[in-house]
N, C-alpha and C positions, 0 to 999 in steps of 0.2 A: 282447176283452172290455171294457177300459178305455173304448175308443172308443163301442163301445154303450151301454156304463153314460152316461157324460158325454153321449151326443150325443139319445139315446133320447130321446124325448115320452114322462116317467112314466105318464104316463094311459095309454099302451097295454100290450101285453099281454106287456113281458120279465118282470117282475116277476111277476106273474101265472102266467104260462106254466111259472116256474122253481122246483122244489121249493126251498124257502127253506132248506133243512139244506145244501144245495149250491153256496152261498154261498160258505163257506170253502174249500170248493176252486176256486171261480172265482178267488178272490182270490188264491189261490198263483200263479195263472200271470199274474196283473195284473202288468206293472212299470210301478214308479211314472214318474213327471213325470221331465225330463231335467231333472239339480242332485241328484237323493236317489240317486245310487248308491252314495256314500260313508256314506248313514245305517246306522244298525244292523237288524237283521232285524223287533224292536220296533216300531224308529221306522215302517219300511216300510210293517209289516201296519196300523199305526193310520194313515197316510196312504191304505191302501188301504180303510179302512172307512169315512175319510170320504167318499170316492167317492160314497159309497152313498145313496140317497134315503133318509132316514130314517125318512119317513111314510109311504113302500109298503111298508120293509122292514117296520117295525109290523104293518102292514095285513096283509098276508102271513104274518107270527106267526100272530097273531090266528086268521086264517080257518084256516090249516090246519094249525097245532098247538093252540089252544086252544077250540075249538068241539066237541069231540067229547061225546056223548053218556054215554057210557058212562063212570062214574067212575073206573076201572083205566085203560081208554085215555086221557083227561084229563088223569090226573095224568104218566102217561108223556110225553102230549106237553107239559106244561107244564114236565117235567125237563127235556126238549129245547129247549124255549123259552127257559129259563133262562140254559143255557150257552150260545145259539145269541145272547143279547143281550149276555150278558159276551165271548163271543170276539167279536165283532163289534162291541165299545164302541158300541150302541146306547144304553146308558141314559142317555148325556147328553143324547140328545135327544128322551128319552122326558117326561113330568111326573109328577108325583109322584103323580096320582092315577088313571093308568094301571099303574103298576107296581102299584099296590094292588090297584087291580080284578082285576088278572090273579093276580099270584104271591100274595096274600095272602087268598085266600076261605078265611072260616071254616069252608066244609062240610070240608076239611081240616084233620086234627089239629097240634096244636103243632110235631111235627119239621117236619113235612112242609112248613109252611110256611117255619120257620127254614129250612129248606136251600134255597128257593128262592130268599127274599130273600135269605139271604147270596153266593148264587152270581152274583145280576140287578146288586147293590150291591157287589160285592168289589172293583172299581174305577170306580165311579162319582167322581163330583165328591163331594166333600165335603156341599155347599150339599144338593143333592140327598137324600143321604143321611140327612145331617139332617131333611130336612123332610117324608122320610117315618115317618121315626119319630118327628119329633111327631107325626103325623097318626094314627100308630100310639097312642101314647100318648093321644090323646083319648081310645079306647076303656079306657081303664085307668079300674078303680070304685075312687075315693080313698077312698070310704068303708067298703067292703069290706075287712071285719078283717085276712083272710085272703088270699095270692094268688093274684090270678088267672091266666088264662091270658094275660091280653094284658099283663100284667106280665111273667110270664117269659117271653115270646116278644122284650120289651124288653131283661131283661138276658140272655137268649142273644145277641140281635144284637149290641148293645153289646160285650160280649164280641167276638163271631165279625170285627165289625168295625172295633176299636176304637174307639168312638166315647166322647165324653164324656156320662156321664146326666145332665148340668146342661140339654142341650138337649131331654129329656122334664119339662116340671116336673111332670107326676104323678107320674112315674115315683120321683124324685130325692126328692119331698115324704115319698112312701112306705118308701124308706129311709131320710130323715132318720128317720123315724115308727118305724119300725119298729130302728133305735138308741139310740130313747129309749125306749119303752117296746113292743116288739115280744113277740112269744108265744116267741121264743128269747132266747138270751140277749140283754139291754139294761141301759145303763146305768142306769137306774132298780132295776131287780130283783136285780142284781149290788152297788149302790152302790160303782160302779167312779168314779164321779166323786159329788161334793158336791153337794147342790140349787144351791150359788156358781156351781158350774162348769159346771153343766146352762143356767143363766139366760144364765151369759156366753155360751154358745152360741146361745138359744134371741134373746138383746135385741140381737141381731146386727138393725141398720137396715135391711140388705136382706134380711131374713128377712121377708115375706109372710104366712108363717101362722103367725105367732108366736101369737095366742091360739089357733089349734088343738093345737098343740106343748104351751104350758102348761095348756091343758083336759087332754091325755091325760098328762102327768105327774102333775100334782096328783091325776090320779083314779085312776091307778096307785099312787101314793103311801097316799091313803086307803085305797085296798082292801086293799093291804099292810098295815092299821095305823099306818102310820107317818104321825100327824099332824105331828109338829115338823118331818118335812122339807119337807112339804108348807104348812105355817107360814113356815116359811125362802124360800118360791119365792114364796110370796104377798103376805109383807110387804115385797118389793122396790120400787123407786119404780116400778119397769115395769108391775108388774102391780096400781097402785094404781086405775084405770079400766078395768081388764078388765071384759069379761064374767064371767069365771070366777070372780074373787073376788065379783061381783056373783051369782052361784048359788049360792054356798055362804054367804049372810049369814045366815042362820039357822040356823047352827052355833056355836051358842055358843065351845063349848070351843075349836076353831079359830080364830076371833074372838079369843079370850083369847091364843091364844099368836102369833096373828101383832100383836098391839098389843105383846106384851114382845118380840118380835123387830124391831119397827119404831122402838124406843128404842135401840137396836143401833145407834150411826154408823155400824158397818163402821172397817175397818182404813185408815188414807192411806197414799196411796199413796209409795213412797218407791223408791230405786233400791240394791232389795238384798236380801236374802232376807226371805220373810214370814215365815218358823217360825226361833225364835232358836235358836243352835249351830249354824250351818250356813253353809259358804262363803261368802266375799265376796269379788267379784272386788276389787283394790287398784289402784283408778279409779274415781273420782267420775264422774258423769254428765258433768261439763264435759270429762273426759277424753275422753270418745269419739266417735268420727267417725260422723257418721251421713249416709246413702246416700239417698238425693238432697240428703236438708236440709229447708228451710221450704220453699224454692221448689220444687216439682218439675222446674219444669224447666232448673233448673240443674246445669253441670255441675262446679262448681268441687270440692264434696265428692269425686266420682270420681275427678278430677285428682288430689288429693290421697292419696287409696287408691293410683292409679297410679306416685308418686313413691314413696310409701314400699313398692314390693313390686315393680316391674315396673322403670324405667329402669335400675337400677344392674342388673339381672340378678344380684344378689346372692344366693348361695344362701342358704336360711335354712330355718324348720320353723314354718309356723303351724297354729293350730288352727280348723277350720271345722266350721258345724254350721249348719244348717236345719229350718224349722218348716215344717208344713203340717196342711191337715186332712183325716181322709177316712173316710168313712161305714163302709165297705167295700170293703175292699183288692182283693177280685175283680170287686165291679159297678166302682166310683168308682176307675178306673183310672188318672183326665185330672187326678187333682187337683196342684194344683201349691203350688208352696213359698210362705211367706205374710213371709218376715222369712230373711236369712241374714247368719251374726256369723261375723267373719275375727277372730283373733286372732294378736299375732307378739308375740317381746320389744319394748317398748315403746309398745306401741299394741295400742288396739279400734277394731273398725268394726260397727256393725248396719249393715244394708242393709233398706230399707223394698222388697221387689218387687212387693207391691201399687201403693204407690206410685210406680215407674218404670213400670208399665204405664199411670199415666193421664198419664202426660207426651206434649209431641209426639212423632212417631215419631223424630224425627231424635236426639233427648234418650234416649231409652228406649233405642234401638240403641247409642246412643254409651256408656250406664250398661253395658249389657250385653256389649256388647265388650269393658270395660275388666275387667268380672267373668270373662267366657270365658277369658278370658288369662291371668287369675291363676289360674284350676281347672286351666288346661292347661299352666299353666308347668312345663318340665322343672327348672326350679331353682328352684322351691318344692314342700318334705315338706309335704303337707297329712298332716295327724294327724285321725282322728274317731272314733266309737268306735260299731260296730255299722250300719256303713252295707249296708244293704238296698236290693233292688232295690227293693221301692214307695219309699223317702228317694231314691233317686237317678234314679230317673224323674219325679217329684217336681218335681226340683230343673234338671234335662234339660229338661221340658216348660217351667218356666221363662224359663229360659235363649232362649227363641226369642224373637223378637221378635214383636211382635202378627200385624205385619204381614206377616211370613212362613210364618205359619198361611195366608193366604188362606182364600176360601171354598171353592175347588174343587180344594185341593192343600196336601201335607205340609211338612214343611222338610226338605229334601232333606239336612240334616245337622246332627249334636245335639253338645251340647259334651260334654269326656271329662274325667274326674276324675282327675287322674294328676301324678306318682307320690304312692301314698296309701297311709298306714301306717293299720291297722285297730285299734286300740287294744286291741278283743276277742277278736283273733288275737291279738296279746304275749301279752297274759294270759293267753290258752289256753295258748300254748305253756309260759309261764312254768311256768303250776298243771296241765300234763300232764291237759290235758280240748280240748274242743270250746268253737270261740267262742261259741256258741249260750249254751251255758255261764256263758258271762262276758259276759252282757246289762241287767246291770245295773251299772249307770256308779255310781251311790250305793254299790253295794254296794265297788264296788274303789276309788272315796276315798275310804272308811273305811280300808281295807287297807293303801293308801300312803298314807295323809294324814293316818289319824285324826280325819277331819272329816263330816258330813254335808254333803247335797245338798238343797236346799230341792224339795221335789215339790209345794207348792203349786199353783205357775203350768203345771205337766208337762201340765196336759189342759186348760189354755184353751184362749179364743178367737183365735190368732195373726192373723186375718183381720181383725176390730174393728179397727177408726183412729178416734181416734189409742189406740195400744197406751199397756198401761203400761207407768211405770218397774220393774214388781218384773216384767214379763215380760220386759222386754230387758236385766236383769240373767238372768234364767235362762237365757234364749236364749245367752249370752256363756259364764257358767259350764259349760254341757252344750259349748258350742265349746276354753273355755280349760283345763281340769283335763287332758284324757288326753291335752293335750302336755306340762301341766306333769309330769304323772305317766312319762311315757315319756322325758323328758329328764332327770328324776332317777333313774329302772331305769339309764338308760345313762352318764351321770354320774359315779355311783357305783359302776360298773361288775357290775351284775346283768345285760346284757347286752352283747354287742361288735359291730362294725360290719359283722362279717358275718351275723349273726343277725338284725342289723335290714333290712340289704339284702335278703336273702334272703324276708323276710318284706313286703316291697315291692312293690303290684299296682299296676293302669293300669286305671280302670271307662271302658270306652269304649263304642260301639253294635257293635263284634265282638267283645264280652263273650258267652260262650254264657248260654242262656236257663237253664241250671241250676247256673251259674256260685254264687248264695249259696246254694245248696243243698251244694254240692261243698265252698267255703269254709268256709263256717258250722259246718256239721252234718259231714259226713264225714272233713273232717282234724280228725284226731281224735290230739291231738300223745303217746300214751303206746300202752308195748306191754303194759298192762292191760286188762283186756276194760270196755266201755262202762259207769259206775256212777255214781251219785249224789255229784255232787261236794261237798265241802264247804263250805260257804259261811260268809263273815266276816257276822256280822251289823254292825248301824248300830248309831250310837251312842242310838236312841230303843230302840233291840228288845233295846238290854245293858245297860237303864235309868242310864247314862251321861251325868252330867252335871258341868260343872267346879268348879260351886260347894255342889250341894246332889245329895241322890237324889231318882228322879225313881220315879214308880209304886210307890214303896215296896220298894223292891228296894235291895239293896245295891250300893254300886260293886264291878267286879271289879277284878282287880288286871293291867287291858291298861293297856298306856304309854298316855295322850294328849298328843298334843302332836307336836311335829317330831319325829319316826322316822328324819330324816336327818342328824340330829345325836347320834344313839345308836348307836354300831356294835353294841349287844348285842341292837336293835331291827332292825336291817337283817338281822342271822341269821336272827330268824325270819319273813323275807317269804320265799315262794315262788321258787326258781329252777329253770333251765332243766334235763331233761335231757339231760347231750352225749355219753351214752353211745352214742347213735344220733344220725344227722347228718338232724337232725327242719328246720332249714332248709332244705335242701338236698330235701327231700321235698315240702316247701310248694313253694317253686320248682315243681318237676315240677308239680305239682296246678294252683297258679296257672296255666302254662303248657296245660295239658290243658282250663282250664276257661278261657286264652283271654283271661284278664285280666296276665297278666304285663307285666311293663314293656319296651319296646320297646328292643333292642339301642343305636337311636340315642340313648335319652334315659338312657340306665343308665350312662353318665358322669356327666351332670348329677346325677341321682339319689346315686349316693355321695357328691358332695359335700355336697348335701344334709343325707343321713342326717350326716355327720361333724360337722353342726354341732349334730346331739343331745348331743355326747358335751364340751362347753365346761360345767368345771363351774361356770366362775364365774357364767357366765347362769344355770344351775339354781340355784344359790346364793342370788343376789340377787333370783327368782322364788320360792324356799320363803319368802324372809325376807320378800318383800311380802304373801305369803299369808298370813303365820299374824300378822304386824304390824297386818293388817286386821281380821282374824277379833278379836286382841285389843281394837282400837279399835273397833269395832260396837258402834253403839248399838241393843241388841234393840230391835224393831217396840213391843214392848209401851208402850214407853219414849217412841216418838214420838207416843203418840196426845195 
């Protein structure tokens, strides 16, 4: 068979002659070339498909599965056709607008095309993939309120094939669109973010349709009633040449209040909380290490990270946390991390990963090796607090270098998070609930710290360069509190070294798929039945303030201030129950759900953990906390 396939003049009549479904069993009795008898079964059958003429095998499709008349028979042989191009890895040498003509005719309904394309693309090239779903996505009506069909036919694919929807821009536009002001729920209608934080989204430079973005908010806004916020978005310096403020100039009232909003300088920018009473990290800007630097493509910054975390192989316990952004956690699946801050006793680092991607390759690879290594190290405790599969795919898809994306293939391997204590597992376990639970990070440094957490900057623009200082102070504090807070539980001894070990995972790529499902939601650390946990409020919701009342409310009578210098204060924190051996159960779970820590690195890992339990480092970390918190000069103050 091989000898005819290779020696045959295509133009005659094997091809032709030979029912095309009958292929794949011609090729089982093909043996390959002398040199692949050592390859794998895989590698064989795709060597045997190259064999194959590719524009007879087409040709052959074509005439005798996809011409039939009758719509029932059609689509039958078009199912055929489907899988007879995916087992036979033809579609890389198909083009993109034959794959369309065939498996994409709209006289078939939505499934029926999804399962075609997905089965013709399930292993295509990348390049390809892509470019049939732009081609797909032309057909999408941007202007159509409502979706359509060639919308969702986009994000099923997407889905089915993982792809990124940055490469449909109707597709991606229409979700921006439909985030901001969408007929379910959107930021706008929710007022989940501020008209600030909508703009800082919207005056993004590579944002394209920035006046169609600010035409449908501002006219969301209005129809709401709500002119002042709609005021607040208008009298920005961005939208001082719009169009949009240029159609509503015969609005008086509107007028009137975006000119007393445009007397407004806005807040400077400063490197530290925007809303006064609320955490500062105890490090000036010049204290902190930032990842690349001015030059991008230097690599002396990384070096630097390098020496203080990686040469000595010194155990230790920092705290890591990353930004990103994403429209929609089930379509916008590709998005990746925008900034990541390492924190250890005596040092910060932000990390610009925008920034390392527009470096040379050789610079970006070299940044991101040096980052791989610190995530992977067995003798660094990363501490974070509610890390989720979309945060750590996130931060994965990062982690690649550009260049081993290629166009026509994956990265054959993603970096692994590990050993990683979960800050919102502790506190489950502590407060006898579900991490899920304990998802708010504000809410538990009020609880151990007595402090608020600045949420201003919580829903910016991480992507905007150059960032601010009051976001790479927030980026830092969301990285540096739930070490600081898990090294004073264990310190002070609220918990011990087998509690923490035990509560110890590995986030790798043989993590199972319902691995934060299992963690999160299911270990569920008490033998009461599932209930409404109770929650510490912040110090704005218990009108708590250190010098005056705040909302008119009286102060109550909660200690503020350091908690870890009051033993009458540390009784009533939350602890563990060891009536039942609730570690030791986590373990088992962790294990079942595949993320446990690997027997070889769970040496390293306890040394680790033991070095949570040095009180003189939590000591000298509560004293620079609450030393800073008292020397901050509120924002109010620097204007």
């Amino acid at each position: 068979v091989r000898l005819r396939v290779e020696d045959e003049d295509h133009q005659s009549g094997l091809y032709s002659n030979v029912d095309v479904r009958a292929w794949p069993l011609f090729l089982d009795l093909w043996d390959p070339a002398d040199g692949y008898a050592d390859r794998s079964a895989d590698e064989k059958h795709l060597l045997r498909c190259r064999g194959l003429h590719a524009p007879s095998i087409y040709a052959q499709i074509r005439v005798q599965l996809c011409s039939k008349g009758d719509r029932y028979e059609r689509w039958e042989g078009l199912q055929q056709a489907a899988k007879l191009v995916s087992s036979l890895h033809q579609a890389e040498h198909l083009e993109e607008f034959q794959i369309r003509e065939l498996f994409n005719d709209k006289e078939f309904d939505l499934g029926q095309r999804r399962q075609l394309l997905s089965e013709v693309l399930r292993d295509a090239p990348r390049s390809l993939v892509r470019e049939v779903l732009f081609h797909i996505d032309e057909d999408v009506e941007v202007t159509d309120r409502y979706d359509d069909v060639e919308l969702r036919l986009i994000h099923n694919l997407i889905f089915d094939l993982d792809e990124d929807i940055r490469c449909c821009p109707n597709a991606f536009f229409k979700l921006k669109r439909d985030w901001l002001a969408g007929r379910r729920e959107s930021v706008v209608d929710s007022e989940a973010l501020t008209p600030e934080q909508i703009c800082d989204h919207l005056e993004d430079p590579e944002e394209v349709n920035y006046e169609e973005l600010l035409r449908l908010a501002v006219s969301r806004y209005m129809n709401l009633g709500k002119r002042f916020q709609a005021a607040r978005m208008l009298a920005r310096e961005a939208s001082k040449e719009s169009k949009v403020k240029e159609t509503r100039r015969n609005d008086m009232q509107l007028n009137y209040l975006i000119s007393i909003y445009k007397e407004d300088e806005g807040r400077q920018d400063h490197f530290g909380p925007v809303e006064d009473q609320c955490i500062v990290m105890p490090y000036g800007v010049e204290n902190v290490l930032f990842v690349p630097g001015e030059d991008i493509n230097s690599t002396a910054a990384i070096e630097v990270l390098e020496r203080e975390l990686l040469l000595e192989e010194k155990p230790q316990t920092i705290g890591v946390w990353w930004k990103w952004r994403c429209f929609n956690p089930r379509i916008d699946t590709h998005a990746k991390a925008a900034i990541l801050t390492i924190t250890w006793p005596g040092g910060v680092a932000v990390v610009d990963l925008i920034g390392l991607e527009k470096a040379h390759d050789d610079r970006e690879r070299r940044n991101k090796e040096v980052l791989g290594r610190i995530l992977e190290a067995r003798f660094l405790l990363k501490v974070g607090h509610l890390i989720d599969t979309p945060a750590l795919r996130a931060l994965q898809l990062t982690m690649v270098p550009l260049r081993d994306w290629g166009d026509d293939r994956r990265p054959s391997s993603i970096t692994s998070v590990g050993p990683v204590v979960d800050f919102a597992m502790v506190a489950a376990y502590m407060k006898g609930c579900a991490a899920k639970d304990e998802k708010s990070l504000r809410r538990l440094a009020f609880m151990y710290l007595r402090l608020d957490i600045c949420e201003a900057e919580a829903c910016s623009n991480f992507e905007r360069r150059p960032m601010r200082l009051s976001q790479q102070h927030h980026a830092l504090v969301r990285a540096w509190v739930p070490a600081v807070i898990l090294r004073a539980c264990c310190a002070h001894g609220l918990l011990n070294e087998m509690e923490v070990q035990k509560l110890t995972i590995q986030l790798s790529g043989s993590a199972s798929d319902s691995w934060e499902e299992v963690m999160h939601n299911k270990l569920w650390f008490s033998t009461k039945q599932r209930q409404e946990v109770a929650q510490w409020p912040t110090m704005r919701e218990q009108g708590i303030e250190l010098d005056q009342q705040e909302f008119g409310m009286e102060p109550t009578e909660m200690f503020i201030g350091n908690i870890w210098q009051e033993p009458e204060e540390l009784q009533k924190l939350p602890v563990p129950d060891r009536l039942l051996n609730w570690p030791q159960y986590a373990a088992e779970t962790a294990q079942h759900a595949r993320v446990a820590v690997s027997p070889e690195a769970q040496p390293h890992a306890v040394q680790a953990v033991q070095t949570l339990f040095d009180k003189n480092v939590s000591t000298a970390e509560l004293q620079a906390l609450y030393r800073a918190y008292d020397n901050w000069k509120p924002a109010c103050d620097m204007q």
